[in-house]
VEXFI-566037 format. One record per residue (C-alpha): residue in one letter; x negated, y, z. Coordinates in steps of 0.05 Angstrom, whole numbers, plus 5000, padded with zeros to 4 digits. Layout:
- aa/x/y/z
- A/X/Y/Z $
...
This chain:
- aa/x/y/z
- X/5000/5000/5000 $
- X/4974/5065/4985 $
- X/4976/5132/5008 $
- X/5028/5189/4984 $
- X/4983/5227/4932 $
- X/4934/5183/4928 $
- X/4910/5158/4858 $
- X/4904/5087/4838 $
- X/4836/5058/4802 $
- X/4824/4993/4790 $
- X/4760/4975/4759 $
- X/4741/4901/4764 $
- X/4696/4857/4731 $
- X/4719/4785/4760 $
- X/4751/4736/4723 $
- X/4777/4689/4775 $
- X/4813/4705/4834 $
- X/4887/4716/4869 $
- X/4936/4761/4843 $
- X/4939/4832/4878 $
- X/4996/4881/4886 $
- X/4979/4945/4886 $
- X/5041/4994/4912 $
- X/5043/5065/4910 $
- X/5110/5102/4943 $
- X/5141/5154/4894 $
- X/5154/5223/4919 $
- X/5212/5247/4939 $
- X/5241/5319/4937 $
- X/5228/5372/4909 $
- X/5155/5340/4877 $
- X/5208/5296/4841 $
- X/5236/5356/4802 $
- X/5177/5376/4760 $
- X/5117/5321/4771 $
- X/5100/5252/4734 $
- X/5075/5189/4736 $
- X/5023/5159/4693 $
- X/4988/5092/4683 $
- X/4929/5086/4626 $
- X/4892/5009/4623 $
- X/4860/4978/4569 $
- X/4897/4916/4583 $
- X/4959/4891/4554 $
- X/5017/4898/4601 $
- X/5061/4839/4622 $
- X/5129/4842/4589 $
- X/5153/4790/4629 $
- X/5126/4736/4579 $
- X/5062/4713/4617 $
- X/5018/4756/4559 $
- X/4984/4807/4599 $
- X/4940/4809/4653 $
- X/4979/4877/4686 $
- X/5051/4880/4707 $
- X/5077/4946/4720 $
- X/5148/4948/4768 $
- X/5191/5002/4800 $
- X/5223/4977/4863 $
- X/5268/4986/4904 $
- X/5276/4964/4980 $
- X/5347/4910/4974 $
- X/5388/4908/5048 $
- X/5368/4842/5087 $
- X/5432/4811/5070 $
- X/5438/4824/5000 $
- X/5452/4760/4962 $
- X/5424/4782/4888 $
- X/5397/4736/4848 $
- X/5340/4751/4794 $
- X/5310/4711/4737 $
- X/5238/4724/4768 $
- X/5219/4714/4834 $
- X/5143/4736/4863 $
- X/5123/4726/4930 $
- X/5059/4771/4937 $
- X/5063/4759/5026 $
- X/5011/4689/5019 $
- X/5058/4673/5083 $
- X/5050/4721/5115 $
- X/5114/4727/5157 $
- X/5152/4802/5164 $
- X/5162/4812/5084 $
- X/5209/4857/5054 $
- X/5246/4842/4987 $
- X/5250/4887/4933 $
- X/5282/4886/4876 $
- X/5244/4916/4812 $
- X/5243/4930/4733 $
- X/5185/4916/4692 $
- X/5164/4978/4652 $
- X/5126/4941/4600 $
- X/5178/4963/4552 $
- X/5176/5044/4551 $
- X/5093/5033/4542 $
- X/5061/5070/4489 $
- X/4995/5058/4461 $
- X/4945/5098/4448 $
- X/4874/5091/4403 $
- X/4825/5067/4453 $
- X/4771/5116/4470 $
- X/4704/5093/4482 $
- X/4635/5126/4474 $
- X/4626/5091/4409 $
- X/4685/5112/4388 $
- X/4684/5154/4317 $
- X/4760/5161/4286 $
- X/4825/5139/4315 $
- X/4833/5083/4265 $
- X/4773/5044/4287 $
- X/4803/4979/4298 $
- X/4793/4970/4364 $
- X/4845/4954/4416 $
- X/4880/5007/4430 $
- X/4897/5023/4502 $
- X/4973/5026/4537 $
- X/5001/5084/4573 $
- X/5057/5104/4609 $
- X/5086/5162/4627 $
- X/5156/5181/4656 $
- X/5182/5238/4692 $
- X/5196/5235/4768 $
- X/5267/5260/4755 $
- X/5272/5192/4713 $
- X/5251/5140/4772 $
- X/5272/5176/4833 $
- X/5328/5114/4845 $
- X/5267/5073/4858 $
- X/5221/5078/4919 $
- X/5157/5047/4896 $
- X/5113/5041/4833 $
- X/5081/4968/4840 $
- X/5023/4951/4795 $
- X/5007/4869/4797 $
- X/4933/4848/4775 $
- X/4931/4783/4747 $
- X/4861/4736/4745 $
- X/4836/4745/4672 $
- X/4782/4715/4639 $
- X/4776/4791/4603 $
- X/4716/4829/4637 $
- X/4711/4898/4646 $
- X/4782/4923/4650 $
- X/4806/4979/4682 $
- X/4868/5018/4701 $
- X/4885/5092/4729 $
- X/4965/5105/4746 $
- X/4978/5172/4786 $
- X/5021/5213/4814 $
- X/5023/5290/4792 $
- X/5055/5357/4794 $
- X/5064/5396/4725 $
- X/5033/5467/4767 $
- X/4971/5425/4757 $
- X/4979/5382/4690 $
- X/5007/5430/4649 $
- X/4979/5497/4627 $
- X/5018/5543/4589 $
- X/4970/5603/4555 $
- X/5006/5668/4542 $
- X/4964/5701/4491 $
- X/4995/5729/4426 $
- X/4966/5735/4362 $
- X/4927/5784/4366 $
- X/4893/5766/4424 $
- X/4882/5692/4401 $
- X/4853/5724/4338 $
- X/4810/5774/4371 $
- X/4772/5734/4437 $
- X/4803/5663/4420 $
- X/4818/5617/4480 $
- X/4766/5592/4541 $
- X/4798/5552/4592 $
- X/4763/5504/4641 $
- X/4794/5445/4681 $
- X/4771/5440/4750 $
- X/4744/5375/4781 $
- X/4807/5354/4818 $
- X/4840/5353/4754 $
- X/4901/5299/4737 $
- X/4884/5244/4682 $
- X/4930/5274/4631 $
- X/4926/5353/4632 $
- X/4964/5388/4578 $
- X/4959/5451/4548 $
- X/5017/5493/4521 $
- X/5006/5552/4466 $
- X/5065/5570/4440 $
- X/5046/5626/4394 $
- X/4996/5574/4350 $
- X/5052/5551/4308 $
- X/5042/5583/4235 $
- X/5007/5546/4185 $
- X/4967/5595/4161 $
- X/4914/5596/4213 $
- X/4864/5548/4222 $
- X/4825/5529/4292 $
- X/4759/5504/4320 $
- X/4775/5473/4382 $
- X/4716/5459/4426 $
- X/4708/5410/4479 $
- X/4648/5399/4533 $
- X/4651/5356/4591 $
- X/4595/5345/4642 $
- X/4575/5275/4650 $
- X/4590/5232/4708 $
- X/4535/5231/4762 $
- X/4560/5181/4803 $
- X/4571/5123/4762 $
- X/4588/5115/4688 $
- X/4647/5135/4666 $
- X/4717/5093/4649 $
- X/4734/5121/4587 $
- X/4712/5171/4544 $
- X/4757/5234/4538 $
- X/4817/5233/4483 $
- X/4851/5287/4462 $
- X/4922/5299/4425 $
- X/4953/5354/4373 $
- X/5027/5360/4365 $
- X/5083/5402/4353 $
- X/5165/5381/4369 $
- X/5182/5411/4305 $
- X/5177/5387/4253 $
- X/5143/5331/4288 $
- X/5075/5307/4283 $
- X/5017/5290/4323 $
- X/4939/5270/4315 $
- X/4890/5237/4362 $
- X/4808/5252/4367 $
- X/4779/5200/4403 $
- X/4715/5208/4441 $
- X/4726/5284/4428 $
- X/4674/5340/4431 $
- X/4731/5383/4390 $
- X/4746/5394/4324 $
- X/4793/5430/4265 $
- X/4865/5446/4294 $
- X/4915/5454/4234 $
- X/4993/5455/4245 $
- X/5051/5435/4198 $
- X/5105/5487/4245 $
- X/5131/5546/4211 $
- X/5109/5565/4136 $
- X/5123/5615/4091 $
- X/5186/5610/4032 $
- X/5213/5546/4076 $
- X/5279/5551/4107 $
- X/5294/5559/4177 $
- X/5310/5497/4223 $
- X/5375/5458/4221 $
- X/5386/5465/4289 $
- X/5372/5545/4288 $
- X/5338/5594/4332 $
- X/5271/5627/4322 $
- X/5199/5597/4330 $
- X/5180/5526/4348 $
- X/5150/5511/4417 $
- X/5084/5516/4393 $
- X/5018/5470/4396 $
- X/5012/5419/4453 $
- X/4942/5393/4465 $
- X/4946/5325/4504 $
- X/4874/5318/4542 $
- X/4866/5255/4581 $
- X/4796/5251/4611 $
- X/4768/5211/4669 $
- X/4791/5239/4741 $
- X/4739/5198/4782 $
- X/4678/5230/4747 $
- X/4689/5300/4791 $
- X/4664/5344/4738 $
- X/4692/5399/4700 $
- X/4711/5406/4624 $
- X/4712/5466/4584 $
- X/4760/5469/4523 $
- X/4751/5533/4480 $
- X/4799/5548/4419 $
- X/4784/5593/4366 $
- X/4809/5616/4301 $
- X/4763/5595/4241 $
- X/4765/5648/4190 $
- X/4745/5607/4132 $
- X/4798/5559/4145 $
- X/4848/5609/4152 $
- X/4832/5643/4088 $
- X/4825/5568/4040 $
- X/4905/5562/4080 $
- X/4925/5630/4057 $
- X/4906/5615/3992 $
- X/4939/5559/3991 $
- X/5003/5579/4016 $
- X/5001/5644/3977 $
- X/4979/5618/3916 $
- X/5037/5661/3878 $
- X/5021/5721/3908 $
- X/4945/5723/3886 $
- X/4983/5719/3802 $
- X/5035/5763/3825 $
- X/5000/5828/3863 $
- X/4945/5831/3815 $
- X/4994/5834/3747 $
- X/5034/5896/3791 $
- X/4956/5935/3808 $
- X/4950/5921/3730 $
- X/5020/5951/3712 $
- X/5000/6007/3756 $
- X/4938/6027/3722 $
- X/4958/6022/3655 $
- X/5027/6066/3675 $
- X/4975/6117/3696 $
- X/4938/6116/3629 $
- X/4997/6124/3590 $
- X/5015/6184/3639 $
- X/4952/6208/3621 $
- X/4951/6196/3551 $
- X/5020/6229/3551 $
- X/5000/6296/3580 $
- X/4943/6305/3542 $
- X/4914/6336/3482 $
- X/4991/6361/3464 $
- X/5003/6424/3423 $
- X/5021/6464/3479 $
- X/5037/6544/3475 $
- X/4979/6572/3434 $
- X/4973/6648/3447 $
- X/4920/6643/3366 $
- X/4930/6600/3317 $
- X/4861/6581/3331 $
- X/4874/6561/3387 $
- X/4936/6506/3371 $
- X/4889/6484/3311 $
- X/4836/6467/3353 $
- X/4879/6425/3393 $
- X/4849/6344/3403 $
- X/4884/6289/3409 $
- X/4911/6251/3466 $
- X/4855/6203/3513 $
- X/4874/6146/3527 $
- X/4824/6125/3586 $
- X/4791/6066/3607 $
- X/4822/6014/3652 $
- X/4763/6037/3705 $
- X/4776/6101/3695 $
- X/4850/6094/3701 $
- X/4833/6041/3772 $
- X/4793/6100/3796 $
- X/4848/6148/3790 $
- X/4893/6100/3821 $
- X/4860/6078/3875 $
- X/4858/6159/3891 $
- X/4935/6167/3886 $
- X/4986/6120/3877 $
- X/4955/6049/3901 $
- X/4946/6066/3968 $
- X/5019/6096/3980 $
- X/5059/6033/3946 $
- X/5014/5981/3990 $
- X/5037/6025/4050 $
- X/5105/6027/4032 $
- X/5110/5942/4015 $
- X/5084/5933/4088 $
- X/5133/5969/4120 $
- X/5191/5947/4069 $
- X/5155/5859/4092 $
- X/5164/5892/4164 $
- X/5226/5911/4156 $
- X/5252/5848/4129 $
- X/5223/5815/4182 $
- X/5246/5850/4236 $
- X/5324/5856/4194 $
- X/5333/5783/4193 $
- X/5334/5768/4260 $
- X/5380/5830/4284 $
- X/5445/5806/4290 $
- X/5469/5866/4256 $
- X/5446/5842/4199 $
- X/5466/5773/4202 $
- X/5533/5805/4209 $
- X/5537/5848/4147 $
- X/5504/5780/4100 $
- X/5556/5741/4128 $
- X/5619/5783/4110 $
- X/5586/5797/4032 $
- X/5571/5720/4034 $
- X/5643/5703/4062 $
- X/5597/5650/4112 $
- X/5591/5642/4192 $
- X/5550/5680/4223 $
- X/5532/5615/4265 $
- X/5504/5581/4192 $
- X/5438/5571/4173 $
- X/5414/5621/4120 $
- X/5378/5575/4074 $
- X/5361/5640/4043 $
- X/5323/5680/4085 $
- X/5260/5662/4072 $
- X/5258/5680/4008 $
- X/5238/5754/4006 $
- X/5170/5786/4003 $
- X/5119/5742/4060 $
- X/5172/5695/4070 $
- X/5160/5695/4145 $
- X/5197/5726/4195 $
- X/5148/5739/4240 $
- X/5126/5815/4241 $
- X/5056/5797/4257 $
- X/5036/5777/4196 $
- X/5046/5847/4170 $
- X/4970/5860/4154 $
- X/4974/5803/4097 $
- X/5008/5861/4054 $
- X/4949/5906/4052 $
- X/4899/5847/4054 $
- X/4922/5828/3990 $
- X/4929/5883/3959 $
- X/4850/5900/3973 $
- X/4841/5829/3945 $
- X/4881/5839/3878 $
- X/4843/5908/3866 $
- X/4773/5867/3875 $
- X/4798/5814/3830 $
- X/4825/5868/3772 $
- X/4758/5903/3780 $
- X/4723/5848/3784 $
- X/4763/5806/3715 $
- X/4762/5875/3677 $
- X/4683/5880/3681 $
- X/4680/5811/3665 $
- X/4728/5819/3608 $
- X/4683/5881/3585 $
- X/4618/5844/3594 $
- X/4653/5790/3539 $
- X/4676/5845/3493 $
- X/4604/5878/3483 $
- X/4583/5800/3480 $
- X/4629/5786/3424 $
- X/4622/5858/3384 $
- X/4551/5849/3388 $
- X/4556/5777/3356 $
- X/4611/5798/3304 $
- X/4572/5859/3285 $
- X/4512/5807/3268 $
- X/4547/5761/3227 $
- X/4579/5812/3184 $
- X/4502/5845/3175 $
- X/4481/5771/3156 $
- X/4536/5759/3108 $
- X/4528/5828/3075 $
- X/4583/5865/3096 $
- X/4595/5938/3090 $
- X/4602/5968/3158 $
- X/4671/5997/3191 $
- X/4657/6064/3160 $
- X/4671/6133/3190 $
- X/4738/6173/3187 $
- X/4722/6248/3166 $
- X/4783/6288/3182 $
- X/4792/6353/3132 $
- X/4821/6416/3144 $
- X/4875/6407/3101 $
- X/4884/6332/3139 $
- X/4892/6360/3205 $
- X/4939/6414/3178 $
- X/4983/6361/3145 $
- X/4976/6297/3192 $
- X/4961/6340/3253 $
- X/5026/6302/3291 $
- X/5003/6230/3269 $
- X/4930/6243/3302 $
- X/4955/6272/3364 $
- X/5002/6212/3373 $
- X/4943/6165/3351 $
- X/4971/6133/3285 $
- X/4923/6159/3248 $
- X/4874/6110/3272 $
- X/4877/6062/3218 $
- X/4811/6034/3183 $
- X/4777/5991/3144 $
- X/4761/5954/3196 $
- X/4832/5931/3215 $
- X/4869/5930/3148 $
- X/4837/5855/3137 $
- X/4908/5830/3102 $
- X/4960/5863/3074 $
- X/5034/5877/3110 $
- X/5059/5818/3066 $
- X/5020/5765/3084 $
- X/5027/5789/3156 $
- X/5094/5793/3149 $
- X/5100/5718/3118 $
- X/5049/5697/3182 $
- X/5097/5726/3241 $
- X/5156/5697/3211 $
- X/5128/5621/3206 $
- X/5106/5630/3277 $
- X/5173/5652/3303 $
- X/5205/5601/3256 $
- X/5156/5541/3290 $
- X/5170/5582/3366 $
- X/5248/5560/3354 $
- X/5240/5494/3322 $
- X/5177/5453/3352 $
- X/5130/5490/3399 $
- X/5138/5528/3455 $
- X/5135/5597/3468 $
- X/5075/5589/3513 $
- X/5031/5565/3451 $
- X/5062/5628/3417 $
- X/5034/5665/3478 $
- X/4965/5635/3477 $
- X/4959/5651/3411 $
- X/4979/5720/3417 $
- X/4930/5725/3470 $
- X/4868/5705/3428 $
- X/4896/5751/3370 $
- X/4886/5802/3416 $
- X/4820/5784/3438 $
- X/4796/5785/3364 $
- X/4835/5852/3366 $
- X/4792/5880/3414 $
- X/4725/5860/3390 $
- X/4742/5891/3325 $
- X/4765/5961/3363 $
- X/4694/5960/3405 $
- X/4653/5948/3340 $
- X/4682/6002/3306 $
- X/4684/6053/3359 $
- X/4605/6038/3369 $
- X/4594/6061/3297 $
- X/4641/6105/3288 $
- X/4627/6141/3354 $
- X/4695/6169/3350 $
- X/4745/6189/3402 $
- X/4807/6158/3375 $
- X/4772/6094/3367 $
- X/4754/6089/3427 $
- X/4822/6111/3452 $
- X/4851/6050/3421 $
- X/4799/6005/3444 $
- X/4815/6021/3519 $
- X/4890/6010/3496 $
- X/4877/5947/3459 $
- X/4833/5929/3520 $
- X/4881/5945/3575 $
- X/4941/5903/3536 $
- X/4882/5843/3535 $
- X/4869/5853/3609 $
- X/4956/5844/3622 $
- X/4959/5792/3574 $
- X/4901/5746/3616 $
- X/4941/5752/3676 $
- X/5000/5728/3648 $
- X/4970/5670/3611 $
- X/4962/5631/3677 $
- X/5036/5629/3696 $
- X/5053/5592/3618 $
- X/4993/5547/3617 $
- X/5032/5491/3666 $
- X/5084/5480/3615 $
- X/5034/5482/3552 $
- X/4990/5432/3592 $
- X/5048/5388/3596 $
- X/5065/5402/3513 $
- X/5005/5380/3497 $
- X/5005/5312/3541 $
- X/5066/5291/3508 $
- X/5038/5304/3447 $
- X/4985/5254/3462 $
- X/5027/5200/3492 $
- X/5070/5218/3430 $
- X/5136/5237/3465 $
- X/5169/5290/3421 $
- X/5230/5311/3461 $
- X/5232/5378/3457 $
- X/5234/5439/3517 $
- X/5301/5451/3522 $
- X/5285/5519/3552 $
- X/5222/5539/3526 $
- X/5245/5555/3451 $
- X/5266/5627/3474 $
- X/5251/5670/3414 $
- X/5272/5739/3443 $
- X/5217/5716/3514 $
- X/5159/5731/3461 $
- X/5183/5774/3405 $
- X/5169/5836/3428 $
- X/5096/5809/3439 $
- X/5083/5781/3373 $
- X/5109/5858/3346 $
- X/5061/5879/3392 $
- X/5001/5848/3376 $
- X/5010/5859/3303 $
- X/5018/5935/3309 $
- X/4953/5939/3340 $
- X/4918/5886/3295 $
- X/4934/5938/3246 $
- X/4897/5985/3278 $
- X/4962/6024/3302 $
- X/4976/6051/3376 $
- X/5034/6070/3414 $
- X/5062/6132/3402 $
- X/5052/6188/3450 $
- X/5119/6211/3487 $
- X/5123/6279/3485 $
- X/5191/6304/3485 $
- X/5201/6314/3560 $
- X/5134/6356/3569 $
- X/5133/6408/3513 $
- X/5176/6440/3459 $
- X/5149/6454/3385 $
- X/5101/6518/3396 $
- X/5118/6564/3333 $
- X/5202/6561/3347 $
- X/5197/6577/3422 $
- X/5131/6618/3425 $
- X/5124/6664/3355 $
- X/5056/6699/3348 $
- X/5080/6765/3329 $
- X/5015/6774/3289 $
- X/5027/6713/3240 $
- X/5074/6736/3182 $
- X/5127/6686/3161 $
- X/5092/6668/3100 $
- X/5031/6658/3132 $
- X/5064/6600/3184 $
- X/5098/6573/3118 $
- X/5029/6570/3094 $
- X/5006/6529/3150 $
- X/5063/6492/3146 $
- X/5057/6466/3084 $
């Protein structure tokens, strides 16, 4: 019989011998409320069957007179007169086992055999009065077995550490030497899966005697459910499956999961401390944020692109117009429009408009956040959606982060810096590849004895009579780019768009378009090197700049042409259904062949200025002289 509170180890090495009861008394009130009992062994337990060499009862005390009669009858007093009966259940069947734990253990799924546990809560056995444990003679040698009694104040620790704190010093926790077997620690905030964690463990050896197992630890979460073991465990990564981004909320409702549960069970008779230490590992964290924002990193980039070119258009727009000339000389002298280059027009950006719209997506992700968990809210979707308010929203999820936790609110602005680095970073690339590919074209026509791209020289009497179609930038065309004539164009574009509707896909169409446009460009940069000329290089940073949009839409078609092109190889010719839109690349094929040809987009100038000589008369040019001009 043992002591209340006092822990039971059996370590024995015999093989022969009588069978022992061990007996430990289970608290009553108020430990019962919130402490346990476990039992860890590397022996099988009896299950009533004769198989194992432990047997693990809860008894209770029966009344002298009771007349009960059992299946199983032990009598553990070797005649000893003065006895008391009790009448017990055999526990064997709520065990649980667990991968053994050794200090040759490597990975859970070693092989070995695994050890049995038990664990129930005191609530759950307080009808009995006594935990029994019988030791049977074995021929095994070297078994062992630790059952105890404990409170949760000391098995369970609960950290309450947000976020930012977790991010910014991590977690250092140490377990003092009068620790329980099984101590378990509670974070509740570690429950996203986009962080990674290096968890740490370092125990002091024993320095009394070796020690009876080697410490194990456990990950899991309650929802969704799942759970990992580290055996002989010095630490290592921490990843969760809890709540992710874009997935909807739990069945069952409510906000965040309980968190991460770690599940240390270390050797109590070794009286020495452990330290666990938790932190987040950045590089972890950033391969899972790339992983589980894998859209984002196509879709931010393409809306910094859309930016910047809106800005050279602006640009190109506002300048070089035929504003109010006080001289003639002065509205002759008049340039074109400049069209600048996608740095120049990222540089300009990243000085005005860039900054303002990642500031304003944060707070709008905020926002969203913090709006779908008011019920206010939930109110006003359910009377447009004609649902209950007590429904789950499959739907909520679906906007922006697709969290609703207001933490992650810096992931806005972190991307966005990414997506600039990555258009800076793919337009020099895709410049370094243009001067790459001009340099090679212009040697191959200089070896095949072609005459070069020529030089426009504009007249007087050309800029008096085409001054509108060179300050719009359509009178750009050369040599260069009039390599077939509008016919057989013509005849080319419609046998694509017949071929788009009939047997490929559009995303071929696409790809095509896209290395058109490539060839497009190389042309533009080899002319505007010889010809040195503004408007050529005004429509190589436009031809450029529709390239550099093009590339970062390519990605989001390849998928289905991959899969095209498979079936064409296993020869399976059923057609895509949906992928035979003609209008969802039309207006790129026009594109692209307007500016093979060496055309550009027109400049809009109607909401800036009106025509100069009917709203601002110079006084001191007769009416036959501005006919003159005129004509």
């Amino acid at each position: 019989m043992l002591r209340h509170g006092q822990r039971l180890v059996l370590r024995s090495r015999r093989t022969s011998g009588l069978t022992a009861a061990h007996v430990m008394p289970v608290p009553l009130e108020p430990l019962a409320a919130d402490g346990k009992y476990t039992l860890l062994t590397n022996q099988k337990l009896d299950n009533g069957d004769g198989q194992g060499s432990l047997t693990v009862l809860f008894c209770s005390v029966l009344p002298i007179h009771s007349k009960l009669v059992f299946p199983q009858n032990l009598d553990l007093t070797n005649g000893a007169p003065g006895g008391s009966k009790l009448a017990c259940k055999n526990a064997a069947p709520d065990v649980s086992y667990l991968p053994a734990s050794t200090n040759t253990s490597v990975n859970a799924f070693d092989g070995s055999a695994p050890f049995s546990y038990l664990q129930f809560e005191l609530s759950d056995i307080s009808d009995y009065q006594f935990a029994t444990v019988i030791e049977k003679p074995s021929e095994t040698s070297d078994r062992w077995a630790i059952a105890e009694f404990s409170t949760s104040d000391k098995s369970t620790v609960t950290v309450s550490r947000g976020h930012h704190q977790l991010l910014a010093n991590g977690l250092q926790l140490t377990l003092p030497p009068s620790r329980p077997m099984m101590t378990e620690l509670k974070i509740p905030e570690v429950h996203s899966t986009l962080f990674a964690y290096d968890l740490t463990v370092n125990r002091r050896l024993c320095g009394h005697s070796e020690e009876i197992f080697a410490p194990m630890l456990r990950q899991y979460i309650a929802e969704p459910y799942e759970s990992k073991y580290f055996v002989n465990t010095r630490g290592g990564n921490i990843n969760v499956h809890g709540i992710s981004p874009y997935m909807p909320p739990p069945l069952r409702g409510g906000g965040a999961s309980e968190g991460l549960s770690l599940q240390l069970w270390s050797d109590p008779t070794c009286n020495s401390t452990v330290q666990v230490s938790l932190k987040v590992d950045m590089l972890g964290s950033a391969g899972k944020l790339v992983m589980r924002y894998r859209s984002v990193f196509a879709a931010f980039p393409l809306l910094v692109v859309l930016i910047v070119i809106r800005k050279q258009f602006k640009v190109y727009d506002v300048t070089g117009q035929f504003n109010c000339a006080r001289t003639t000389d002065d509205m002759l002298t008049k340039t074109p429009g400049v069209f600048m280059s996608f740095s120049e027009s990222m540089d300009v950006c990243l000085r005005t408009s860039l900054p303002f719209i990642f500031i304003a997506l944060t707070f709008f992700a905020v926002s969203l956040s913090k709006a779908s968990q008011g019920s206010w809210t939930r109110g006003w979707l359910s009377f447009l959606t004609g649902t209950s308010q007590k429904s789950v929203d499959f739907n909520v999820n679906d906007l922006m982060l697709g969290t609703q936790d207001p933490f992650l609110w810096f992931l806005v602005p972190l991307f966005g810096v990414i997506s600039v680095g990555i258009c800076i970073a793919g337009n020099y690339l895709i410049t370094i590849l243009m001067h790459v590919f001009a340099f090679v074209y212009g040697w191959t026509r200089s070896l095949s004895g072609g005459q070069g791209d020529g030089r426009y020289v504009y007249s007087v009497l050309n800029v008096f009579t085409h001054r509108d179609k060179i300050a719009n930038g359509r009178f750009s065309r050369t040599a260069s780019f009039a390599t077939t004539a509008g016919r057989q164009r013509l005849i080319t574009t419609a046998i694509l768009l017949l071929l788009i509707t009939t047997l490929i896909p559009y995303q071929f169409a696409y790809m095509v378009l896209t290395i058109v446009q490539l060839c497009t460009c190389v042309r533009a940069l080899r002319l505007a090197r010889d010809t040195d000329s503004g408007t050529h290089y005004n429509f190589y940073n436009y031809a450029t700049s529709m390239l550099v949009l093009m590339l970062w839409v390519l990605p989001i078609n390849m998928p289905v042409l991959i899969v095209w092109i498979h079936n064409l190889a296993v020869h399976w010719l059923t057609p895509f259904s949906t992928h035979h839109n003609l209008l969802a690349v039309l207006p790129l094929v026009l594109l692209v062949e307007v500016m093979s040809a060496g055309n550009m987009t027109p400049r809009v100038t109607g909401r800036y200025v009106l025509p100069p000589l009917a709203s601002h008369p110079d006084p001191r040019i007769s009416t036959d002289s501005r006919t003159e001009h005129a004509s």
